[in-house]
mmCIF file of the N, C-alpha and C atoms, coordinates in Angstrom:
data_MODEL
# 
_entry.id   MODEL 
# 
loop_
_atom_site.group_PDB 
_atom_site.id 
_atom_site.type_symbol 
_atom_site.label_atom_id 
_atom_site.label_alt_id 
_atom_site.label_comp_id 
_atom_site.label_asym_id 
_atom_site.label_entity_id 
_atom_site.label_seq_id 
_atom_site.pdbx_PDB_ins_code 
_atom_site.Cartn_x 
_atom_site.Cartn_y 
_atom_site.Cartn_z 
_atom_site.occupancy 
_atom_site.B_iso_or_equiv 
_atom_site.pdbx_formal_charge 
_atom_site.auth_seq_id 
_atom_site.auth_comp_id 
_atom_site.auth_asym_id 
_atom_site.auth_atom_id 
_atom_site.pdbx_PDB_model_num 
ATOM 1   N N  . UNK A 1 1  ? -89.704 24.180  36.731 1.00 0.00 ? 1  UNK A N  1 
ATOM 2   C CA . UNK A 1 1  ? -88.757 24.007  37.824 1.00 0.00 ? 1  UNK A CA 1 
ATOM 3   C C  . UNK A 1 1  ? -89.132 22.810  38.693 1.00 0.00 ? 1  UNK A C  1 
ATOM 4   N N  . UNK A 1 2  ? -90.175 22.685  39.005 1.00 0.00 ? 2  UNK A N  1 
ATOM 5   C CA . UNK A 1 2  ? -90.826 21.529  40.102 1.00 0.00 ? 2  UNK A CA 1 
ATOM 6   C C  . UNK A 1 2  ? -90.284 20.017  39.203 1.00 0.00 ? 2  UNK A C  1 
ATOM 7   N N  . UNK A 1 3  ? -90.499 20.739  37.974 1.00 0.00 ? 3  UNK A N  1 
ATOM 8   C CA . UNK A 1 3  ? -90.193 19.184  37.275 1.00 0.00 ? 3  UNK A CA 1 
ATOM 9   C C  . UNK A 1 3  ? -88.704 18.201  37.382 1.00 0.00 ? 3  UNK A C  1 
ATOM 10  N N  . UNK A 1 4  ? -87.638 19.607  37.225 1.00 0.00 ? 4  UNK A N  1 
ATOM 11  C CA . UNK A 1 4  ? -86.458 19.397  37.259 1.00 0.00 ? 4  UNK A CA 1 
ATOM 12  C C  . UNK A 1 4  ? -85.966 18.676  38.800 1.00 0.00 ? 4  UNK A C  1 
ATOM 13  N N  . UNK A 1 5  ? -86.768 19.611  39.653 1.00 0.00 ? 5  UNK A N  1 
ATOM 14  C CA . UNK A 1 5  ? -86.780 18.999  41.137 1.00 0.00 ? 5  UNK A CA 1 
ATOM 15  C C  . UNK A 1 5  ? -87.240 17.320  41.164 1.00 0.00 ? 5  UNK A C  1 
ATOM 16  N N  . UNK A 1 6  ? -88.106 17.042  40.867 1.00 0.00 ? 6  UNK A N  1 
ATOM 17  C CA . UNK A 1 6  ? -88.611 15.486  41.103 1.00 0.00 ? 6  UNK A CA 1 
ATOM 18  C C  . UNK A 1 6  ? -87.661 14.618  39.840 1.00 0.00 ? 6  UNK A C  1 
ATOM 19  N N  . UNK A 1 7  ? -87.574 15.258  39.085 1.00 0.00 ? 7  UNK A N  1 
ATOM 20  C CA . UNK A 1 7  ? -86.064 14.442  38.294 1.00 0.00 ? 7  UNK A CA 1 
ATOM 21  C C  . UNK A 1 7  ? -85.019 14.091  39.105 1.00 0.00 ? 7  UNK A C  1 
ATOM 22  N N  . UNK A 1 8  ? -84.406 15.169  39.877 1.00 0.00 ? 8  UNK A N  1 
ATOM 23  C CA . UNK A 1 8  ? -83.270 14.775  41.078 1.00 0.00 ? 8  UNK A CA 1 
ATOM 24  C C  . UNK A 1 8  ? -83.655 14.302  41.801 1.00 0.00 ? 8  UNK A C  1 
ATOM 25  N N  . UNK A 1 9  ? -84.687 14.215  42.398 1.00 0.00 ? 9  UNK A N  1 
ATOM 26  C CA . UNK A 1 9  ? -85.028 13.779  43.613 1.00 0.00 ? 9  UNK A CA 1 
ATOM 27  C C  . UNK A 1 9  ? -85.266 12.203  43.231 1.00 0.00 ? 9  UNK A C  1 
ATOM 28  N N  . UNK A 1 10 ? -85.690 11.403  41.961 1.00 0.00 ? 10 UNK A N  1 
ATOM 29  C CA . UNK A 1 10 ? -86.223 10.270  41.846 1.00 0.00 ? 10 UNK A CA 1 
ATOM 30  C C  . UNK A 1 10 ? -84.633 9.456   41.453 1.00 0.00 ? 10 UNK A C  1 
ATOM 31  N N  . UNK A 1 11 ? -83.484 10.578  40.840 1.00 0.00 ? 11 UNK A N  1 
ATOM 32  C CA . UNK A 1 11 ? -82.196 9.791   40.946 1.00 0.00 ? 11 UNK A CA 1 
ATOM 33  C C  . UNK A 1 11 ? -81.603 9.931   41.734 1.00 0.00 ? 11 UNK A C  1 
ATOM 34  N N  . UNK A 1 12 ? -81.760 10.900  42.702 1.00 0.00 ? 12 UNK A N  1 
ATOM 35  C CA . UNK A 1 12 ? -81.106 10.600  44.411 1.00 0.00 ? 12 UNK A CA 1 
ATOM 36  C C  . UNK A 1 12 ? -81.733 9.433   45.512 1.00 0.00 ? 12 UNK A C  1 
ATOM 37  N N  . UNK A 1 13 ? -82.656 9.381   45.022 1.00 0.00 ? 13 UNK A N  1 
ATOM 38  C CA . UNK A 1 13 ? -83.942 8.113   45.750 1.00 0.00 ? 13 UNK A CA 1 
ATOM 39  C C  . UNK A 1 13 ? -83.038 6.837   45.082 1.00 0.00 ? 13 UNK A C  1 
ATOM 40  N N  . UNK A 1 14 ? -82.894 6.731   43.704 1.00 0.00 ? 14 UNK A N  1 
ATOM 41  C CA . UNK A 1 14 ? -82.125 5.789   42.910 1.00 0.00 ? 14 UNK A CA 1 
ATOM 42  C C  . UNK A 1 14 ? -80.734 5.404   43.148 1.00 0.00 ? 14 UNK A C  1 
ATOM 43  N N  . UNK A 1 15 ? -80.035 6.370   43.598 1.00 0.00 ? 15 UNK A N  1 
ATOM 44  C CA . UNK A 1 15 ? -78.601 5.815   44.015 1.00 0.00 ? 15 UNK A CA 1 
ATOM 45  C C  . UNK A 1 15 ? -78.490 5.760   45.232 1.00 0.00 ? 15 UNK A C  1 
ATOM 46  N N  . UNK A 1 16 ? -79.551 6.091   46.246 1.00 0.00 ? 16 UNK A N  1 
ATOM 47  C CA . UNK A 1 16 ? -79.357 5.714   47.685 1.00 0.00 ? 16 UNK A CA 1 
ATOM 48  C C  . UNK A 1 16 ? -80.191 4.387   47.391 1.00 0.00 ? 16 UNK A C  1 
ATOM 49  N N  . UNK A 1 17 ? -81.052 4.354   47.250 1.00 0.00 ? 17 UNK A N  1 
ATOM 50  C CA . UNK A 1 17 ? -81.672 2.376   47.215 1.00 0.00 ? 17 UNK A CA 1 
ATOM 51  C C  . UNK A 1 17 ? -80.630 1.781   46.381 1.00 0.00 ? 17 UNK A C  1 
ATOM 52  N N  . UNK A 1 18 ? -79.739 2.279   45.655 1.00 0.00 ? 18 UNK A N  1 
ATOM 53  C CA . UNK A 1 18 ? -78.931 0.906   45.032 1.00 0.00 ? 18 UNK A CA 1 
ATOM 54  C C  . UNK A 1 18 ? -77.808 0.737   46.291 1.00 0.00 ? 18 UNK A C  1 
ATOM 55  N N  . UNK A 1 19 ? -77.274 2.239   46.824 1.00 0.00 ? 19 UNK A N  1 
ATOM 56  C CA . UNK A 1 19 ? -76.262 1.925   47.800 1.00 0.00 ? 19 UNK A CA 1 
ATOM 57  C C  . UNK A 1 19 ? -76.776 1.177   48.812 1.00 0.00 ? 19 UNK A C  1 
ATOM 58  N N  . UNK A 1 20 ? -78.059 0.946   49.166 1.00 0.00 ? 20 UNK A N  1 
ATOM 59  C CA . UNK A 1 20 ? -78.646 -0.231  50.331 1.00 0.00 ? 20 UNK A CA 1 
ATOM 60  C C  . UNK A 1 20 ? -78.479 -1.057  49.997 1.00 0.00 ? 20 UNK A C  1 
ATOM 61  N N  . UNK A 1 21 ? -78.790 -1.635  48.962 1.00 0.00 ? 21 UNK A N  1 
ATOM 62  C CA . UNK A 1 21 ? -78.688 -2.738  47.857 1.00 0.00 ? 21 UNK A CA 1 
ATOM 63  C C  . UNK A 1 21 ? -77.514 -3.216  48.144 1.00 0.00 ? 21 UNK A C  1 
ATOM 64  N N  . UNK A 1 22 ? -76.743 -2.669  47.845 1.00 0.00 ? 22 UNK A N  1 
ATOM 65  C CA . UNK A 1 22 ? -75.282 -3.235  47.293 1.00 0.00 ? 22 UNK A CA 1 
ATOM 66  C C  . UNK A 1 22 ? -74.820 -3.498  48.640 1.00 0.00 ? 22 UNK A C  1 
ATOM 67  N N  . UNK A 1 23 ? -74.981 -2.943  49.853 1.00 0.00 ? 23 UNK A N  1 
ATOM 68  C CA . UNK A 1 23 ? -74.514 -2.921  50.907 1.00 0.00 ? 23 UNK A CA 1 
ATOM 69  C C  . UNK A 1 23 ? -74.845 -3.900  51.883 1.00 0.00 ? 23 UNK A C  1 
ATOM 70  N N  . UNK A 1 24 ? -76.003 -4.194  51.567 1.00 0.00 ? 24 UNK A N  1 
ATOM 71  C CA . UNK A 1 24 ? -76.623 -5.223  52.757 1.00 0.00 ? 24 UNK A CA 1 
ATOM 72  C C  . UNK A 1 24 ? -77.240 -6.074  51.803 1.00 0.00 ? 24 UNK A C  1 
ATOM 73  N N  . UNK A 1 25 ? -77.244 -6.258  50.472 1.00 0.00 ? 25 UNK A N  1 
ATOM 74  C CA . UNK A 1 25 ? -78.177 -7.641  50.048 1.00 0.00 ? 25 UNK A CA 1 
ATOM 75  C C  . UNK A 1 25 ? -76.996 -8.330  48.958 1.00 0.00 ? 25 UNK A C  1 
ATOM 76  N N  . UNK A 1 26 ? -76.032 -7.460  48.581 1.00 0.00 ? 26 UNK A N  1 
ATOM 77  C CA . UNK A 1 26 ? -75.055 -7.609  47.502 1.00 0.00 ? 26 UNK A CA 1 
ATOM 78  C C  . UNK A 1 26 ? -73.793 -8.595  47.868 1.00 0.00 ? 26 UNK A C  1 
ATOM 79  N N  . UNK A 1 27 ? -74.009 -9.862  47.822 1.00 0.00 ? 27 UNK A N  1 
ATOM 80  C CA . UNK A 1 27 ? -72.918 -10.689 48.518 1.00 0.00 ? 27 UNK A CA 1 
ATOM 81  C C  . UNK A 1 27 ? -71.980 -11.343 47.783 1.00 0.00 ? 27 UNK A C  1 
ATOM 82  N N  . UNK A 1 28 ? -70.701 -10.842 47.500 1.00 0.00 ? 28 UNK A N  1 
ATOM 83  C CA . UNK A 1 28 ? -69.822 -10.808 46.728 1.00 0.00 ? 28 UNK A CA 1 
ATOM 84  C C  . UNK A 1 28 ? -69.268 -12.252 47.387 1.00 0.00 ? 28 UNK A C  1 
ATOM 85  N N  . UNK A 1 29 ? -69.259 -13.242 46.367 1.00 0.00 ? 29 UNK A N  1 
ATOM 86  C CA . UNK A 1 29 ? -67.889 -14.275 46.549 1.00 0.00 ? 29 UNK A CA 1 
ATOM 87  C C  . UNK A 1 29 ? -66.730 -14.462 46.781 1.00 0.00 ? 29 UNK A C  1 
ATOM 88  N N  . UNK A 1 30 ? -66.211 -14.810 47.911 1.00 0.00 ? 30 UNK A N  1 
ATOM 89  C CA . UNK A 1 30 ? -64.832 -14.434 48.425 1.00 0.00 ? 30 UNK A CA 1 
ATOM 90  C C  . UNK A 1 30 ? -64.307 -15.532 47.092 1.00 0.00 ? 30 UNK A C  1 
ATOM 91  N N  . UNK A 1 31 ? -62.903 -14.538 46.960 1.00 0.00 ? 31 UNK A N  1 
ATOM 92  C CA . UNK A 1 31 ? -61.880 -15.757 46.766 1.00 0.00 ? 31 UNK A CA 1 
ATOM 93  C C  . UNK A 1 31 ? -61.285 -16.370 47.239 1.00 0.00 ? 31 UNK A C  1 
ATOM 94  N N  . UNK A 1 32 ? -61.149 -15.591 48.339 1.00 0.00 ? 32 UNK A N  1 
ATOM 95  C CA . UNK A 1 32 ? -60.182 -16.097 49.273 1.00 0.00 ? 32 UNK A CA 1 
ATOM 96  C C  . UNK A 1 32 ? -60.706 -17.334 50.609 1.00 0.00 ? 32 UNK A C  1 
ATOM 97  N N  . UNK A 1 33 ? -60.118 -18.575 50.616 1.00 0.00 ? 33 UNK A N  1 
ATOM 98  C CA . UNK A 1 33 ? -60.962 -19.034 51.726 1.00 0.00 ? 33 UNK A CA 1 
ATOM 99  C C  . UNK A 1 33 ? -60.207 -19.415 53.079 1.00 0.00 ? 33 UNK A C  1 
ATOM 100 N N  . UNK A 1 34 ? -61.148 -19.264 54.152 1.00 0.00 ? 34 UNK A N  1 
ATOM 101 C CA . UNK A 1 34 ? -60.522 -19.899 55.229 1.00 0.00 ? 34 UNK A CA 1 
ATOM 102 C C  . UNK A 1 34 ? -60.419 -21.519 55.820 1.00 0.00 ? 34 UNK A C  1 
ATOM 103 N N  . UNK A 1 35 ? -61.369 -21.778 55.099 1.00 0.00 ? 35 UNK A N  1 
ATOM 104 C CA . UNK A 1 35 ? -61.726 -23.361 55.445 1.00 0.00 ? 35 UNK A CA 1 
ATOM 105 C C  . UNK A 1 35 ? -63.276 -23.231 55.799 1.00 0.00 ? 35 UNK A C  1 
ATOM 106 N N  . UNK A 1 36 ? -63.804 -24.365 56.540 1.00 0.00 ? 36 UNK A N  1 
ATOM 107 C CA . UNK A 1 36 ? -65.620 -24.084 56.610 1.00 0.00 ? 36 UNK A CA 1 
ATOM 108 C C  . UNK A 1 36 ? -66.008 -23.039 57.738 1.00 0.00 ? 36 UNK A C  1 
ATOM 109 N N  . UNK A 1 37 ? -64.888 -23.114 58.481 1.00 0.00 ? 37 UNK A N  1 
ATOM 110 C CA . UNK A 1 37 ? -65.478 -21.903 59.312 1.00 0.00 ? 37 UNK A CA 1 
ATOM 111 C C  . UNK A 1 37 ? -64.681 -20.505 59.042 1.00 0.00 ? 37 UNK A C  1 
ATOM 112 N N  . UNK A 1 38 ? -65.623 -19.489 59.292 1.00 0.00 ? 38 UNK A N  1 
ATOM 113 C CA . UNK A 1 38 ? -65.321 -18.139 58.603 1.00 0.00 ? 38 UNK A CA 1 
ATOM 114 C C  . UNK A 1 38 ? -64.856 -17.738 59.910 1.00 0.00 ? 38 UNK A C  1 
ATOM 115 N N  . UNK A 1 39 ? -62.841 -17.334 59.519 1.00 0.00 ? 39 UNK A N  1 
ATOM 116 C CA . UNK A 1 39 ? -62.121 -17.047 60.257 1.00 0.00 ? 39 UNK A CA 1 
ATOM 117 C C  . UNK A 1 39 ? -61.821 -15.322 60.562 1.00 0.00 ? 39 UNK A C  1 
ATOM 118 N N  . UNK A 1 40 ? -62.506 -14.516 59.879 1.00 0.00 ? 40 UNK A N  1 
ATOM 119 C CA . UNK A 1 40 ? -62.550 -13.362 59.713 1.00 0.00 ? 40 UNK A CA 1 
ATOM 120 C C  . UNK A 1 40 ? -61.556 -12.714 59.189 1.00 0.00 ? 40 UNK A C  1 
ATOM 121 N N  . UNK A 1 41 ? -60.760 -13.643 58.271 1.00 0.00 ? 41 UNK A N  1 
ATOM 122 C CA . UNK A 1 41 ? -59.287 -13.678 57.453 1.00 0.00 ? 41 UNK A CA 1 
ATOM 123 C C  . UNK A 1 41 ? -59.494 -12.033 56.259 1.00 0.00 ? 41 UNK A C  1 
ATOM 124 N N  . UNK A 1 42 ? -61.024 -12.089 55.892 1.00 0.00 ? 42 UNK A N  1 
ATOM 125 C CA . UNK A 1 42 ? -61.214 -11.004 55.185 1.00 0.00 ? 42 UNK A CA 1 
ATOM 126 C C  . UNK A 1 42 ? -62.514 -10.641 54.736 1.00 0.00 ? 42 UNK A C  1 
# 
């Protein structure tokens, strides 16, 4: 049982560090542009 526990626990550890990841280091390329200054268009 303990085992099954640290199995979940090391892929709940795993999809919360990717959701940090993706959230604050993951910087997607707009397509869309405003010109050089970022107009907060999107």
């Amino acid at each position: 049982m303990a085992l099954f526990q640290e199995i979940v626990a090391f892929i709940v550890l795993g999809i919360a560090l990717f959701y940090l990841y993706k959230k604050f280091f993951w910087k997607k390329k707009n397509k869309k542009s405003c010109g050089e200054d970022d107009c907060g268009c999107h």
